[in-house]
Structures are given as structure tokens and as C-alpha cells.
N, CA and C atoms as an extended XYZ file, in Angstrom:
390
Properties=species:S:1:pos:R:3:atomname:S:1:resname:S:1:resid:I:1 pbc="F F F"
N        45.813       32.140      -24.915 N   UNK     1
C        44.710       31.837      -24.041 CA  UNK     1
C        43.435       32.560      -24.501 C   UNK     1
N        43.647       33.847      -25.071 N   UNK     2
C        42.648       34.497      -25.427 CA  UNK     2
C        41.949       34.304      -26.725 C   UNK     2
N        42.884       33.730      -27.497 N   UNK     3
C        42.584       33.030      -28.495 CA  UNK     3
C        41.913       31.517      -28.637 C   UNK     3
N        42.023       30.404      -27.734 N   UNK     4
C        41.311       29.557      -27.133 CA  UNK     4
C        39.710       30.032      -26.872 C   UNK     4
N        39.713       31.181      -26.027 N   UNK     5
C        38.264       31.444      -25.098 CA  UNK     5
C        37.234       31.722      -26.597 C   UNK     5
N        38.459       32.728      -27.246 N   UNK     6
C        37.383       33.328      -28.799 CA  UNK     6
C        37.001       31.826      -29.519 C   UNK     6
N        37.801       30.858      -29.748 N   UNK     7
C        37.921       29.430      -30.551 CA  UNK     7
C        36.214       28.989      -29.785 C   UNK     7
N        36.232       28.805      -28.002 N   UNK     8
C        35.089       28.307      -28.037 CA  UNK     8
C        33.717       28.720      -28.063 C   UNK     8
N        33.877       30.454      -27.758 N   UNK     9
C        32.792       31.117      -27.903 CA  UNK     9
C        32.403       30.976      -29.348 C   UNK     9
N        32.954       31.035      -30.476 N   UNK    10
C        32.760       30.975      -31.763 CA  UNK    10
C        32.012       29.497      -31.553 C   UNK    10
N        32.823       28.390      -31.466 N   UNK    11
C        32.045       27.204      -31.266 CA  UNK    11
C        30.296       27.403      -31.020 C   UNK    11
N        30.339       27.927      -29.927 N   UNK    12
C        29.169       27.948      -29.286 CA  UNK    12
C        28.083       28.438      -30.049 C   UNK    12
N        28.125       29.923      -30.865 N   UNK    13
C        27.852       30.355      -31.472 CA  UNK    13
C        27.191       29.704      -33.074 C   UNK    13
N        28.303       28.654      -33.812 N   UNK    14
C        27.653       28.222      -34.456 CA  UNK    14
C        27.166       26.878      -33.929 C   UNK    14
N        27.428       26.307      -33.214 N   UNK    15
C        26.694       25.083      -32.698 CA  UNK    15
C        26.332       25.091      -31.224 C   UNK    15
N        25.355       26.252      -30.825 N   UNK    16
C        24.740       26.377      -29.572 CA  UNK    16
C        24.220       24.805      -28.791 C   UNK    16
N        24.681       24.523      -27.289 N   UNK    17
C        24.399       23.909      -26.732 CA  UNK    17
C        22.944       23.269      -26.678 C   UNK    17
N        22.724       22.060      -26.622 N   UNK    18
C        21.500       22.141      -27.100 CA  UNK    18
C        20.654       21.304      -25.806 C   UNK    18
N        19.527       22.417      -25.476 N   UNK    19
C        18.972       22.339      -24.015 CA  UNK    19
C        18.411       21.305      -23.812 C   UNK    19
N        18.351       20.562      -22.626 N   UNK    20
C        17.890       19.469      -22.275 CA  UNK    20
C        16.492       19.202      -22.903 C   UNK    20
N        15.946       18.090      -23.453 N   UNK    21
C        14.769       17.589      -23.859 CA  UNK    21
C        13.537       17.902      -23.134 C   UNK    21
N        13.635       17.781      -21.953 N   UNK    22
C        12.075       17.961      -20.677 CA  UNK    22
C        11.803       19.290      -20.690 C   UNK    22
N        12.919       20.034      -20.612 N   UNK    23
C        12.615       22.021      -20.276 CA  UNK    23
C        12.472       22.184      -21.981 C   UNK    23
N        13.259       21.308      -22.142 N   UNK    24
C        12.112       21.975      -24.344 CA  UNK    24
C        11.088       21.493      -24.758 C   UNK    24
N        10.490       20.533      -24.124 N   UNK    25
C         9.074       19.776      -24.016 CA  UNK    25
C         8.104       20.593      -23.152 C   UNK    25
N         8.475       20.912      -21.896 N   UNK    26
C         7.940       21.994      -20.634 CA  UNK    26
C         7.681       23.217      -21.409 C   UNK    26
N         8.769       23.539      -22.202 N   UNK    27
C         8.395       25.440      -22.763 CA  UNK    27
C         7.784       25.108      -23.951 C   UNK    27
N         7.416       23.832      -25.133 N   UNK    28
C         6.666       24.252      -25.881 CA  UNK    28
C         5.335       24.090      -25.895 C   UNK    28
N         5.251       23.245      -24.612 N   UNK    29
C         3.826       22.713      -23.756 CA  UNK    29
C         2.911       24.308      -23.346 C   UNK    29
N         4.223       25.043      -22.634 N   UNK    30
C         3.435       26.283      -21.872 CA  UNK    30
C         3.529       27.403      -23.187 C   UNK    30
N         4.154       27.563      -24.127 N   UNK    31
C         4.176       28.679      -25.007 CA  UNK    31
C         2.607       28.048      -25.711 C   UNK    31
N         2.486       26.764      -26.429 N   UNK    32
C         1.034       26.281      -26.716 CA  UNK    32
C         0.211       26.913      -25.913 C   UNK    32
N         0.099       26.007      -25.016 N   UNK    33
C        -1.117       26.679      -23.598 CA  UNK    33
C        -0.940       28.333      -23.935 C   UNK    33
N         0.120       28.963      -23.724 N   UNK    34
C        -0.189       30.539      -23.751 CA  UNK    34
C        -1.039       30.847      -25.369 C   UNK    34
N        -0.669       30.295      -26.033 N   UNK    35
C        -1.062       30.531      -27.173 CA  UNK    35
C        -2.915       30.579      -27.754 C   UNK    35
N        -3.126       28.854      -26.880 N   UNK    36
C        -4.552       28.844      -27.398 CA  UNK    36
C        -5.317       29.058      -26.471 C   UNK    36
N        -5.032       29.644      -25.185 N   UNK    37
C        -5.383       30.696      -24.676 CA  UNK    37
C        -6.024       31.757      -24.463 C   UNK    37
N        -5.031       32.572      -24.972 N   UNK    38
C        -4.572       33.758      -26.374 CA  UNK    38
C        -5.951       33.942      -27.053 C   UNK    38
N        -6.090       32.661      -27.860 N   UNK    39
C        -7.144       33.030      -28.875 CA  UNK    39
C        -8.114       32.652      -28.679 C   UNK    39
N        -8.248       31.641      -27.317 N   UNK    40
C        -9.936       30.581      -26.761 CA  UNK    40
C       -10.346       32.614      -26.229 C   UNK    40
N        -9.591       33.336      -25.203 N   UNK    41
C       -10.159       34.757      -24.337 CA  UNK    41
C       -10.899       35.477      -25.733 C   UNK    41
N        -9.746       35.902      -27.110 N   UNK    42
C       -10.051       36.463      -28.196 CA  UNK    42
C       -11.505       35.713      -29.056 C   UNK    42
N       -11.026       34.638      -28.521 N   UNK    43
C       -12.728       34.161      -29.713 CA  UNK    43
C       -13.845       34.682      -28.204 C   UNK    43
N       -13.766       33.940      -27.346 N   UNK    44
C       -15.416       33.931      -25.988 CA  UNK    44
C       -15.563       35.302      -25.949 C   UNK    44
N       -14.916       36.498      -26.243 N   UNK    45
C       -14.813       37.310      -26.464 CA  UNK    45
C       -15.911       38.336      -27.190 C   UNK    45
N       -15.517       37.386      -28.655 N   UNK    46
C       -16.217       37.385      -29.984 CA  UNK    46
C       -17.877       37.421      -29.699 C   UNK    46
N       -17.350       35.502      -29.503 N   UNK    47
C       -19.006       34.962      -29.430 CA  UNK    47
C       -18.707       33.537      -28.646 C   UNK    47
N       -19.734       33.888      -27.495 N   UNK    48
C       -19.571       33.070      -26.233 CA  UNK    48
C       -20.297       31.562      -26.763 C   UNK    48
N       -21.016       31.318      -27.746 N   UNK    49
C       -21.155       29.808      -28.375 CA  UNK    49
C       -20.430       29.449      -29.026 C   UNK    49
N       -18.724       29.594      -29.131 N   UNK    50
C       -17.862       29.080      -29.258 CA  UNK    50
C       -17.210       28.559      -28.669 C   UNK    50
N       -17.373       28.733      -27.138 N   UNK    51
C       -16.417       28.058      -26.249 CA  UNK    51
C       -16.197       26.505      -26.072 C   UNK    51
N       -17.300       26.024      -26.338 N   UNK    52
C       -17.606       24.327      -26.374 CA  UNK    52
C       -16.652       23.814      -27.888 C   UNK    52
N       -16.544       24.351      -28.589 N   UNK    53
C       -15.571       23.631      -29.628 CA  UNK    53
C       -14.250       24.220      -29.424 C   UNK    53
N       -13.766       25.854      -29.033 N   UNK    54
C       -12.447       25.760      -28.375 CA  UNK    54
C       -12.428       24.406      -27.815 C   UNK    54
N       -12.767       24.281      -26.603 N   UNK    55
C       -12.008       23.664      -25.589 CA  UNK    55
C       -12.179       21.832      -26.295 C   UNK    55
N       -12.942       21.648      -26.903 N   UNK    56
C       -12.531       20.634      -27.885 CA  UNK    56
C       -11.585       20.338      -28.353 C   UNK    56
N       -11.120       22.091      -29.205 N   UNK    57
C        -9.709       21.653      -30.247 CA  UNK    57
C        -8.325       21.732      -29.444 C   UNK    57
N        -8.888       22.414      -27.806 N   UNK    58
C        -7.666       22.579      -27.044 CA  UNK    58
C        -7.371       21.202      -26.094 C   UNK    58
N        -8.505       20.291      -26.311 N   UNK    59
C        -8.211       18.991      -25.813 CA  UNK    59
C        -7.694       18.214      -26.959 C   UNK    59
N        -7.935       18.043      -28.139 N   UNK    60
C        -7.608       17.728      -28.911 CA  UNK    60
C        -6.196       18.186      -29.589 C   UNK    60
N        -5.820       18.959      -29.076 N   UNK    61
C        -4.603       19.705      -29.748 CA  UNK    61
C        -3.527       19.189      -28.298 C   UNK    61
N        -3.900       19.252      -27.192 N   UNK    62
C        -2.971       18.874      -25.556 CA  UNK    62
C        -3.018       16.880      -26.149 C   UNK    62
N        -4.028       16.333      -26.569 N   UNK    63
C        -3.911       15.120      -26.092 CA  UNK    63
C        -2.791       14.537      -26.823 C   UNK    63
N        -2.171       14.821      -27.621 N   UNK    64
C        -0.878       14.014      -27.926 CA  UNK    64
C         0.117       13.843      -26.963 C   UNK    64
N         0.280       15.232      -26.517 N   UNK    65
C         1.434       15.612      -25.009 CA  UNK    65
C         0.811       15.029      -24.064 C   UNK    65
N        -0.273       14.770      -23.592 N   UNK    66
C        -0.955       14.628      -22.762 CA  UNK    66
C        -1.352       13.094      -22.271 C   UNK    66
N        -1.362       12.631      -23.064 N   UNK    67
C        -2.018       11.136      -22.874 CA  UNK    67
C        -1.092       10.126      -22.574 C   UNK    67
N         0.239       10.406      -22.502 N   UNK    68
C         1.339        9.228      -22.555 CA  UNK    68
C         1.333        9.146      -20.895 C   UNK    68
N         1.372       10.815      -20.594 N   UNK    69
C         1.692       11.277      -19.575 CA  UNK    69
C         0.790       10.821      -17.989 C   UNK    69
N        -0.794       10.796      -18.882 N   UNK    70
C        -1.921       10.607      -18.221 CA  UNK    70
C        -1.931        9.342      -17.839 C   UNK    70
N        -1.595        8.541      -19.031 N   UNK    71
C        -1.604        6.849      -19.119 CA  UNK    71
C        -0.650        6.005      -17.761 C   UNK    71
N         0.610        6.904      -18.194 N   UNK    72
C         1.183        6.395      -17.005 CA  UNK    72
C         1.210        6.699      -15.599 C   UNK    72
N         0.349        7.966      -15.216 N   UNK    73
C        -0.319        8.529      -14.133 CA  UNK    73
C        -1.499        8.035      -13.404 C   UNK    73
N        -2.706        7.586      -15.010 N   UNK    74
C        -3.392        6.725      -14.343 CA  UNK    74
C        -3.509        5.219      -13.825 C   UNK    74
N        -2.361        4.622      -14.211 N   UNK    75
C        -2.262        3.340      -14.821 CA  UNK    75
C        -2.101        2.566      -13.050 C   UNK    75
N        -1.729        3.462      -12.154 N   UNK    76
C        -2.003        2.344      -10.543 CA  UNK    76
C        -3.515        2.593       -9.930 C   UNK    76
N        -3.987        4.071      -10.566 N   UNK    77
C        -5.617        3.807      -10.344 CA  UNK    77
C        -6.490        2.992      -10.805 C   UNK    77
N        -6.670        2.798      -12.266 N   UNK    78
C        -6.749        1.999      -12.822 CA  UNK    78
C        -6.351        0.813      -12.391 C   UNK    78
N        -5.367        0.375      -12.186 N   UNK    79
C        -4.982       -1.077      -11.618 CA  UNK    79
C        -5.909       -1.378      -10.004 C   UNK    79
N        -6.012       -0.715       -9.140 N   UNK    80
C        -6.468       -0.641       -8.063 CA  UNK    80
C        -8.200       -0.364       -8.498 C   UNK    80
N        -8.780        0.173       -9.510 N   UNK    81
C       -10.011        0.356       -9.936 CA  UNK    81
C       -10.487       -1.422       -9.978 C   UNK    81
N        -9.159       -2.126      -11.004 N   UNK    82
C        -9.890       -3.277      -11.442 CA  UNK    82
C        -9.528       -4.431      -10.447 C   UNK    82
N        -8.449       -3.944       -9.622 N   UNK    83
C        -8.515       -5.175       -8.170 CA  UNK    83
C        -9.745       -5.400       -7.612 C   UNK    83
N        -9.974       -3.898       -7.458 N   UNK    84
C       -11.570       -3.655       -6.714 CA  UNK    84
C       -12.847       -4.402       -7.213 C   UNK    84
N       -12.895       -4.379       -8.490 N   UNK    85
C       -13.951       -5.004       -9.566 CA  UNK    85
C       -14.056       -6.194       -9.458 C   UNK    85
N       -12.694       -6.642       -9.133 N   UNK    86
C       -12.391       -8.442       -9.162 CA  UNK    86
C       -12.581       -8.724       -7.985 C   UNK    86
N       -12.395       -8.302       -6.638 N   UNK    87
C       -12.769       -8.542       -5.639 CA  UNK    87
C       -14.282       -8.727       -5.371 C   UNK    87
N       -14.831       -7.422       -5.829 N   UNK    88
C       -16.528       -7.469       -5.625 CA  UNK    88
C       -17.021       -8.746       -6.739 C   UNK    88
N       -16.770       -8.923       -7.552 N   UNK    89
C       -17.231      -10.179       -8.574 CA  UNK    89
C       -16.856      -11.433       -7.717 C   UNK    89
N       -16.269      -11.254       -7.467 N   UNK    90
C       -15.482      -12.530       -6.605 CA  UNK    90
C       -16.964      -12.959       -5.123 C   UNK    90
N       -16.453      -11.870       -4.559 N   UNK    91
C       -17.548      -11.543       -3.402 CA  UNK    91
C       -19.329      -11.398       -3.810 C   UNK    91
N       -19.613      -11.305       -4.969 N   UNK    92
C       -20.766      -11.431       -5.686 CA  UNK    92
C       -20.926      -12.650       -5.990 C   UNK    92
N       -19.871      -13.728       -6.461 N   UNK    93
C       -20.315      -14.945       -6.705 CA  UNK    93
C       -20.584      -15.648       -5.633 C   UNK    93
N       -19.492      -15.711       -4.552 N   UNK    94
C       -19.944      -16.060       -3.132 CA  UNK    94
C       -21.120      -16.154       -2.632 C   UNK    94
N       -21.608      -15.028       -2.541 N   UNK    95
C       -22.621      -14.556       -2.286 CA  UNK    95
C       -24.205      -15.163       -2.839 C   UNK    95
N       -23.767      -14.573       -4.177 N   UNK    96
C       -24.910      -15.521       -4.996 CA  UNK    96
C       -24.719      -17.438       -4.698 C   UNK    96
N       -23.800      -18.159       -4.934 N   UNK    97
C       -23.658      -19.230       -4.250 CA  UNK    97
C       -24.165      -19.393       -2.975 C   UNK    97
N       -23.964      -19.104       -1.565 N   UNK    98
C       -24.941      -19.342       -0.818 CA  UNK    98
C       -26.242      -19.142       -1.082 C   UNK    98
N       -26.707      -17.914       -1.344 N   UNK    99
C       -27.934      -18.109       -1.392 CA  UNK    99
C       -28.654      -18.971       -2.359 C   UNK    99
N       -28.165      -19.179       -3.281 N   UNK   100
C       -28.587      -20.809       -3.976 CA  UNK   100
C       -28.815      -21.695       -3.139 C   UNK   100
N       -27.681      -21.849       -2.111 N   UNK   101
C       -27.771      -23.033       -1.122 CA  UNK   101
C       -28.867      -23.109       -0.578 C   UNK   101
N       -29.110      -21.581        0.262 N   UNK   102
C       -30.259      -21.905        1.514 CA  UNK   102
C       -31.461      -21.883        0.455 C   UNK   102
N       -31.386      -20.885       -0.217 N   UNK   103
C       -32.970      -21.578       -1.466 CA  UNK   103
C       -33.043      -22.731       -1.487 C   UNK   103
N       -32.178      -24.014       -1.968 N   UNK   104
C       -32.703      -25.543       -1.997 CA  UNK   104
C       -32.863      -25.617       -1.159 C   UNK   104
N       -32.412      -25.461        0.370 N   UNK   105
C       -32.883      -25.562        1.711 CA  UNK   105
C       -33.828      -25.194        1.844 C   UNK   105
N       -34.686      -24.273        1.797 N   UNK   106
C       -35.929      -23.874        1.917 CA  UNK   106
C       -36.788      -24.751        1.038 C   UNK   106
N       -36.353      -24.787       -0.515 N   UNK   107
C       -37.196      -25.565       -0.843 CA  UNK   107
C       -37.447      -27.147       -0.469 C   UNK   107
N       -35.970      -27.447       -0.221 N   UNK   108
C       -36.556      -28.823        0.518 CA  UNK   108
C       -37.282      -28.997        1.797 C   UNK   108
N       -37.241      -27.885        2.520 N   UNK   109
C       -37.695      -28.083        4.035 CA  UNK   109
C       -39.458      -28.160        3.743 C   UNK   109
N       -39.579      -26.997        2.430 N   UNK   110
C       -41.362      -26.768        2.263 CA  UNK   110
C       -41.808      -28.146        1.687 C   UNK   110
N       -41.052      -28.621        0.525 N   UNK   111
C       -41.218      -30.141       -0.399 CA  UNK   111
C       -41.878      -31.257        1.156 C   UNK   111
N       -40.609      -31.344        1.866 N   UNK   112
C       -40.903      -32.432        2.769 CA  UNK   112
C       -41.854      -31.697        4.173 C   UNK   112
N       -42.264      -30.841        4.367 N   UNK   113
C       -43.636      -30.276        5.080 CA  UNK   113
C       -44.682      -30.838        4.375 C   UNK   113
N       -44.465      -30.581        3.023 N   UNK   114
C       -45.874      -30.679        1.843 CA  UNK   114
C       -46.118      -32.421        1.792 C   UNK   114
N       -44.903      -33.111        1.703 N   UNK   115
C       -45.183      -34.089        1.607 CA  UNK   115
C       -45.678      -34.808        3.104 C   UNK   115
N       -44.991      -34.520        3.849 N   UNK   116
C       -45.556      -34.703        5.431 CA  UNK   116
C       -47.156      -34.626        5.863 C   UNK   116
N       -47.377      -33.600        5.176 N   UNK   117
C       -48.866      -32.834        5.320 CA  UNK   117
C       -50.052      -33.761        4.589 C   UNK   117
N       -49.187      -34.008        3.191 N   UNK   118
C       -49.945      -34.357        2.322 CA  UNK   118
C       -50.404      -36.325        3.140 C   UNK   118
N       -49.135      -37.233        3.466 N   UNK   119
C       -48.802      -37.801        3.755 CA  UNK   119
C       -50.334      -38.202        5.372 C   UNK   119
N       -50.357      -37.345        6.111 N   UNK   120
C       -51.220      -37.175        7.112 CA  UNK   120
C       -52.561      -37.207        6.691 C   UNK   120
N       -52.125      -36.283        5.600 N   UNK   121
C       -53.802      -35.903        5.281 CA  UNK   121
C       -54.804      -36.777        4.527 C   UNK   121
N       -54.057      -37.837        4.024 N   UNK   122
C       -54.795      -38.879        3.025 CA  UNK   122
C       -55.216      -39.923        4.269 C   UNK   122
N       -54.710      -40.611        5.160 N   UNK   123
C       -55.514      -41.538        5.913 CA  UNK   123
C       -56.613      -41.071        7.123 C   UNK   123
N       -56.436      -39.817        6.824 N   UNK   124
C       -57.491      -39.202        7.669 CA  UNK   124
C       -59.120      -39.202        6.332 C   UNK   124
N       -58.720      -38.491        5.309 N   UNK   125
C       -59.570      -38.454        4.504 CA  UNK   125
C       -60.063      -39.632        3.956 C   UNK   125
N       -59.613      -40.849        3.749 N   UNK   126
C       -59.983      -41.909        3.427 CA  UNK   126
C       -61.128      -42.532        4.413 C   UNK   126
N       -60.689      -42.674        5.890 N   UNK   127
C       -61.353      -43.155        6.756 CA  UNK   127
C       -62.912      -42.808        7.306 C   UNK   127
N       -62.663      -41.078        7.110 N   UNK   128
C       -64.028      -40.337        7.186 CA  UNK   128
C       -64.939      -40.948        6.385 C   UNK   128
N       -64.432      -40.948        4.578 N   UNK   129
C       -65.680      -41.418        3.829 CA  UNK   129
C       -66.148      -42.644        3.477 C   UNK   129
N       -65.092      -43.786        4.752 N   UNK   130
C       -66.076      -45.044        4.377 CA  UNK   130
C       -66.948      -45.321        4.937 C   UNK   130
């Protein structure tokens, strides 16, 4: 029996269990972060007109880990961003459509005033100057 327990500890030993994928993704995410960190405090430190390209190379250095993560985080805002967009376009064309309408309405109501007017105004003017 005791010879068994040594058989699997030895096992273990040369072929250590090998830790779940997410907590080894999680710790090399936060050992990074500790890291450039580390050296963004050590440089602003230095010289404080460096901080704008740190945090460049520390966005640039996160966005690989970062963006799959983001994508699928943002991806029902985004969806709900462009419902919204399509709704108001929608409600913008509407919109613009009526008022096309009552514009020809107006313009026809002034057309046939003008012509009404105009219409009045010639057998009056004729009659005066004979």
C-alpha cells in the first residue's frame, strides 16, 4: 500500500497535474498587470511625460486578452445601440414623410388662393379701364 501511495506521488511529481485553463489565464493576466505596473510607478517616477505612452503599451500589450473578452461583453450593447439607430431612422423617415405631405398641402392651398386672387382680380381690372 505504501508502495502504491510512493508509485503516485512520484507520478505526480514528474507529470504534475495540470491546472485548469481560466485560473492559468486569470494568474498570467494579474502577474502581467503586476508587472507593468511595476514599471508604468518606476518610469512616472522617472519622468512624468512618459505616462501617455506607458499606458499606450499597457493597452496595447492587455488588448489581445482583452478584446475577445470585451467583444463579447459588448456585443448586446452594441446590438441594443443599433436597434436604437434603426428605430430613430425609421421614425426620422416618418417624420420627414409627413412633413413633405403637409408642405404640398400648403403649397397647394397658397397655388389655389393665388390663383383665386389672381382669378378675381383680372375682371375687376379690365372693367375699370374701359
Amino acid at each position: 500500500m505504501i508502495y502504491k501511495q510512493e508509485k503516485n506521488v512520484a507520478k505526480e511529481l514528474v507529470h504534475p497535474p495540470a491546472p485548469p485553463a481560466a485560473a492559468e489565464e486569470n494568474n498570467e493576466l494579474g502577474s502581467r498587470i503586476a508587472t507593468v505596473a511595476a514599471i508604468g510607478i518606476g518610469a512616472a517616477l522617472i519622468e512624468a511625460e512618459l505616462i501617455p505612452g506607458i499606458l499606450i503599451g499597457i493597452g496595447a500589450m492587455l488588448a489581445p486578452k482583452l478584446v475577445p473578452k470585451l467583444g463579447s461583453a459588448l456585443r448586446p450593447l452594441v446590438k441594443s445601440a443599433v436597434r436604437a439607430g434603426y428605430a430613430l431612422v425609421d421614425k426620422g423617415r416618418e417624420l420627414a414623410a409627413e412633413t413633405g405631405e403637409q408642405l404640398q398641402d400648403i403649397v397647394a392651398e397658397v397655388k389655389a388662393e393665388h390663383e383665386q386672387a389672381a382669378a378675381s382680380a383680372s375682371p375687376d381690372s379690365n372693367s375699370g379701364h374701359a
